[in-house]
N, C-alpha and C positions, 0 to 999 in steps of 0.2 A: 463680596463684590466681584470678583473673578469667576465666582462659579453663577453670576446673572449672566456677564458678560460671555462669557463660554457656552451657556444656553442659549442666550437672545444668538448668536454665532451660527450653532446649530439651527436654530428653526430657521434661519434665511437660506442658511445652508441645503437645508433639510425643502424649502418651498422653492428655491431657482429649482430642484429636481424633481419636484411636484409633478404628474404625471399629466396634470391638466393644464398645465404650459408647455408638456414636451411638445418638438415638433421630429418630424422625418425628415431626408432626404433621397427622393427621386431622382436617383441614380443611373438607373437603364437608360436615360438620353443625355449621360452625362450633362446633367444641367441641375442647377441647386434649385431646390423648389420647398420651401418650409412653405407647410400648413399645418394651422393647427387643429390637435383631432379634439380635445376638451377630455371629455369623458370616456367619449368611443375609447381612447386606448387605456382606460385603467386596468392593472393590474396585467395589462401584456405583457410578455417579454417580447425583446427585439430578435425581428427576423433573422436567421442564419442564412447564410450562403449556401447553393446547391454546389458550389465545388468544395471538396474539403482541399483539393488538391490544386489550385489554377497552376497556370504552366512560370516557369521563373518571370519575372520582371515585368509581370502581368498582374500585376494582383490589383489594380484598379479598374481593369476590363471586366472583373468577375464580379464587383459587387450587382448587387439583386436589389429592386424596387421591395417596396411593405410587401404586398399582396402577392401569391404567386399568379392571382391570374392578371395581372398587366396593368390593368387600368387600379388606383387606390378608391378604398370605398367612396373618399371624397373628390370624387376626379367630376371638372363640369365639361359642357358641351357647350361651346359657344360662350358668348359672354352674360348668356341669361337662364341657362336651363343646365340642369342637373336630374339627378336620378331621387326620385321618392323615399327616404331610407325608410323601410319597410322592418317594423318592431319583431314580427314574426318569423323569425331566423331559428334554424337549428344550427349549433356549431358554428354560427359565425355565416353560415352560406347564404345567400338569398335565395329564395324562392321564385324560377320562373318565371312564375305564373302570374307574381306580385310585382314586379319589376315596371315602376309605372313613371310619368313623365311629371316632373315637376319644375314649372316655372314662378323665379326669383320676381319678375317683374312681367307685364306682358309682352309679348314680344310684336315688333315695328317693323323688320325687313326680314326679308325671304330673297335666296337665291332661290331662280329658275333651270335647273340642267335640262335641257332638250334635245334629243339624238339629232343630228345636223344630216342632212342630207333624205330627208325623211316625208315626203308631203302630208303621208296621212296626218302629221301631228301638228301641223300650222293651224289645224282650226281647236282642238284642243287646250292649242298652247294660247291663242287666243282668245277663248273662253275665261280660261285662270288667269290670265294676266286682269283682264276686266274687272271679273269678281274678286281680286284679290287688293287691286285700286279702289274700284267703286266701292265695293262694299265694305272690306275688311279695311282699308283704308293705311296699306301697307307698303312699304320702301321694296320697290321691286328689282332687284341683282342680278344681268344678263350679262352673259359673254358677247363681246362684240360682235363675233361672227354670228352668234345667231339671228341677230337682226340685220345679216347682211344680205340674209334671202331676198329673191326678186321679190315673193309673193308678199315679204310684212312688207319692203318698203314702199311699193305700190299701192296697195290698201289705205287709203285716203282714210275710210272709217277709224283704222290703225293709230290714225298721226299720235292723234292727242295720247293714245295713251302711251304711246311709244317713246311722246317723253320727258313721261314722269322716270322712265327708266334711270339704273344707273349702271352704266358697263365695265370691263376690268378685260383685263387682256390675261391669257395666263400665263406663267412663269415670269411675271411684271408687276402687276399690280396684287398687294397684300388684302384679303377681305375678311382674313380670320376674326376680326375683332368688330365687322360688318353686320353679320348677316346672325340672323337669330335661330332661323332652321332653312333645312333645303326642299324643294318640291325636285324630283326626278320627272320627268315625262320620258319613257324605253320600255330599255330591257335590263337586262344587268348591267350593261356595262357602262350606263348613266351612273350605277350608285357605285360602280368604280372609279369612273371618272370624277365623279364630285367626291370622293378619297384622297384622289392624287390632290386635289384643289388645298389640302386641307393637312401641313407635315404636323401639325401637334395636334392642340383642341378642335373638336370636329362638331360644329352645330348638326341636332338633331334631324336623322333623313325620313322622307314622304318618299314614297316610291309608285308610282301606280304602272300600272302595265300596258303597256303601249309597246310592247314589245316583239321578239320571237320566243323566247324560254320563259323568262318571269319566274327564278327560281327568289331570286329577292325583290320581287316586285310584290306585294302582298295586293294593293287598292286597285279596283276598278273604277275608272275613268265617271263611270254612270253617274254615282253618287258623292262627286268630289265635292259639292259644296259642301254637303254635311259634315261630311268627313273632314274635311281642313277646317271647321270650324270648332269641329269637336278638338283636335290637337290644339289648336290657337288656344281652347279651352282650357288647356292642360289634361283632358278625361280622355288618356290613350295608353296605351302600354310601351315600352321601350324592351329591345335586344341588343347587348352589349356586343359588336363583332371584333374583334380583338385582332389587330393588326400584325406586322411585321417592322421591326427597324430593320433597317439593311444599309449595312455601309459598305461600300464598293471601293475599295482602294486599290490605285494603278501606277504600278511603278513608275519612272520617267524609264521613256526609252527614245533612241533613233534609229532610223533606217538609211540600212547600209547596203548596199549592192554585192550579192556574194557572187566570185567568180567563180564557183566550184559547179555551182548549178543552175549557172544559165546567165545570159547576159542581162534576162527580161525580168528574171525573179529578183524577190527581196523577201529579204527575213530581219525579221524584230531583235532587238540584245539589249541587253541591262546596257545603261551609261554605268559607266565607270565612275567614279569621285563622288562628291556629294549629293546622292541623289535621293535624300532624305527631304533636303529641302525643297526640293521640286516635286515631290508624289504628289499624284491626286487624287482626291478623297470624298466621294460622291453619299449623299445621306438621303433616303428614301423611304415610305413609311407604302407598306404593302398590304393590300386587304387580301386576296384570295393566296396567291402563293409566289413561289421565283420557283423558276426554272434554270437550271442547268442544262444543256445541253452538247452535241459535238456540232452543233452546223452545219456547213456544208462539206464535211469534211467526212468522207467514207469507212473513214477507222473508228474504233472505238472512244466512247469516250472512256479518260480516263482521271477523276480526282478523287482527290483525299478530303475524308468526311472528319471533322476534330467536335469533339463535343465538349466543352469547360477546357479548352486547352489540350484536351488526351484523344489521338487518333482513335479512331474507334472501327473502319473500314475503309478501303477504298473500293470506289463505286468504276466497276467498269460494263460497259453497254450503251445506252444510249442517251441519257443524264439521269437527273434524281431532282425531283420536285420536292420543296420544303415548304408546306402548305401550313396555315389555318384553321380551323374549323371549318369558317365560311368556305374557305376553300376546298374543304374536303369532298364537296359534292361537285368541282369544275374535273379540272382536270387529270387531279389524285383520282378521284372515280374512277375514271376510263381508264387508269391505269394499273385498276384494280386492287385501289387503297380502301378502306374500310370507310364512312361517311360519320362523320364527329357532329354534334348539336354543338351548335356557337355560345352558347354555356359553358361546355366544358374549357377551362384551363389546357390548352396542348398545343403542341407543335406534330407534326406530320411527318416524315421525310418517306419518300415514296422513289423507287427506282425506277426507272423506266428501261422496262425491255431487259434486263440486266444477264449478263452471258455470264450466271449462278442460277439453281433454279431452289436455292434456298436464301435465297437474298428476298425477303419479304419486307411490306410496308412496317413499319413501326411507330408509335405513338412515344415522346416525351414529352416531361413537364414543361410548362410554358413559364420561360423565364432561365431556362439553359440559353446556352451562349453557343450556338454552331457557329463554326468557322468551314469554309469550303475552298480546296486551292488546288492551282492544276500539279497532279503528282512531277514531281522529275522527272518519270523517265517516259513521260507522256508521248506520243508520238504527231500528238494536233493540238492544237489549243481548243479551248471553249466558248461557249456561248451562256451570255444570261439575259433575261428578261423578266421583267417586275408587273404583274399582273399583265401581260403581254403587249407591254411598253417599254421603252427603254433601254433596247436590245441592245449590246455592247457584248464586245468581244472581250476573253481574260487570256491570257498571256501568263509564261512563269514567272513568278514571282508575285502575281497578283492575288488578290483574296476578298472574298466573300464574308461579311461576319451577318448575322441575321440571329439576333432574338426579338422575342415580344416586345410591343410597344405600352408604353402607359398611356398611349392614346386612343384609344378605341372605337366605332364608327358606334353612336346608336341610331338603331335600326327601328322606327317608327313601324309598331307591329297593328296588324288588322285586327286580328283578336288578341290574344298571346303568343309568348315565344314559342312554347309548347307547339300550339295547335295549328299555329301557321308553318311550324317548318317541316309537321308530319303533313301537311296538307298540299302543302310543293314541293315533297316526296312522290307523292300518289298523284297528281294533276300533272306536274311536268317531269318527274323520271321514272312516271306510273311502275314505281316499286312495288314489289311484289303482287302482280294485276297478272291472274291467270284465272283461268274456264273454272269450276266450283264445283269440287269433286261431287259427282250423286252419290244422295245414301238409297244401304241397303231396306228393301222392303222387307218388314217383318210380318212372318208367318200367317197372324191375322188380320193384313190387310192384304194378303194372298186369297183368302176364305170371305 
């Protein structure tokens, strides 16, 4: 009777650790998030840490999401749409080229991003709003100001459908749980903008080109109905862009008028006493890159670069960019950082101008924990900026932490990820485009 007992014990025992009720926790946004994987995780083992080492009294900063690349295989978009899992895997990777859209339910609303200040795109924009009512018969999501142009609110023809609209004001109104996918009408910095819109889950983005660069605008304008009805479809391919978390914390401090150097001047100093309880702690989810920089301020810049908690350099010159993938082709480029497919897993950090001339770009894993802070014996403070918003000055004692996010933008691809990012390689940084060497004539077609 003891040894049924001791058995039946065991096999409950033995099924709560059943691999098909485990669940994870997603970590990276300090936030508990169980999902269950079933099958997918049989026979895994549990991820390790990429620090063997985290720095003392930190060992909760270090832990690491499943996946190293950011987003988990079961990560959705929006409240309706998810990635295709795709059977035909080597090692666990996905395949590019297979990486397709799949929707849970059909999807009912769509936000609009539309570059504001812009005429050419009032008729455009008016076109999609139309067809996207009349016909698709869909919940249309506008920023307020966009319909505060002279020209929509004038347009009698306009009214009606203006409003069916529904608006949101930003850094006010919540639409995460709204909106099913995004239409872009620009250039890039619509499918950045509609990023910032969006700190976790990010419904899937339409991007078309209406823009000046169009490195992530894949769709031309010509054939939008086809095309938005094909994704409505679900018959579209998706690229995963793998974001940034960045948390920006700022000491408390005040200002005190120093008598040493001038009546007019002021300089910034740590408060005294408990000034733990008053920091502030800014959380921001980055798609191309952050910049560090010195400002305006003629000295060098000077901070310390930590990587898992271990110094690793101090960057002096003119700051140091800590890009993305997607970001690798903005402004890491020009700064002559190496150009990463938004595929790959990595982080960037790139120098700018650096007064070393062995101080080169470098590539780690995504899912390292940078920390960035100004050195002590700094002689300026710095400057930072998040996809080239949010510019705020850093101060000593203040700090940068920046890894990957589990939130990742998908990128509504024209054909594939593949072939659309070598293709706005060659159309807009016409990468390697030169004259086509002649060959030589042989002999007998000399005779």
């Amino acid at each position: 009777m003891d040894l049924l007992k001791k058995s039946v014990m065991t096999a409950n025992k033995s099924k709560d650790q059943s691999p098909e009720l485990s669940c994870y926790s997603c970590v990276a946004c300090n936030e508990e998030e169980l999902q269950w994987h079933g099958n997918l995780l049989r026979g895994r083992t549990k991820a390790r840490s990429l620090s063997s080492s985290p720095a003392p009294g930190n060992s909760l900063d270090f832990r690491r999401t499943r996946s190293l690349h950011g987003p988990s295989p079961v990560t959705k978009f929006g409240p309706k749409a998810c990635m295709l899992q795709n059977p035909k895997t080597i090692m666990h990777i996905q395949d590019p080229a297979n990486q397709r859209l799949l929707w849970s339910k059909p999807p009912k609303s769509v936000l609009i991003i539309k570059k504001v200040r812009d005429a050419t795109l009032l008729q455009p924009f008016k076109e999609l709003c139309i067809f996207l009512t009349e016909v698709k018969r869909l919940i249309i999501y506008v920023e307020r100001k966009v319909l505060e142009d002279p020209e929509i609110e004038e347009d009698d023809n306009f009214v009606v459908v203006k409003k069916k609209f529904c608006t949101f004001l930003e850094e006010y109104d919540d639409i995460s749980d709204r909106v099913d996918f995004i239409i872009c009408l620009g250039g890039d910095g619509t499918l950045l903008y509609a990023s910032s819109l969006f700190q976790e889950s990010v419904p899937p983005v339409m991007a078309f080109h209406l823009g000046s660069l169009g490195f992530l605008t894949p769709f031309k304008f010509e054939s939008y109905q086809s095309q938005v009805s094909q994704v409505i479809e679900g018959n579209a391919a998706i690229i995963l862009r793998s974001r940034l978390k960045v948390k920006v914390v700022k000491e408390p401090r005040e200002v005190k008028t120093s008598h040493e150097v001038g009546r007019d001047e002021k300089r910034m100093i740590i408060k005294t006493g408990d000034k733990d309880m008053s920091r502030k702690t800014m959380l921001y989810q980055v798609l191309n890159e952050v910049v560090v920089d010195r400002g305006p301020s003629s000295y060098l810049s000077n901070v310390d670069l930590f990587l898992d908690g271990h110094l690793i350099t101090t960057v002096q010159g003119d700051g140091v960019i800590v890009s993305t993938p997607t970001g690798s082709t903005a402004y890491a480029v020009a700064a002559g950082a190496s150009m990463i497919h938004p595929n790959v897993p990595a982080i960037m950090i790139t120098p700018v101008c650096p007064h070393s001339l062995s101080f080169r770009p470098i590539v780690v894993p995504a899912g390292v924990e940078l920390k960035i802070m100004l050195s002590p014996d700094s002689r300026n403070t710095a400057w930072v900026s998040l996809d080239g918003r949010k510019r705020q000055e850093i101060c000593h004692g203040d700090s940068i932490t920046i890894t990957t996010s589990c939130y990742p933008v998908p990128s509504i691809c024209f054909r594939d990820p593949v072939n659309d990012w070598f293709e706005s390689l060659a159309e807009c940084l016409h990468w390697n485009v030169r004259k086509k060497q002649s060959y030589f004539v042989s002999e007998e077609e000399e005779f």
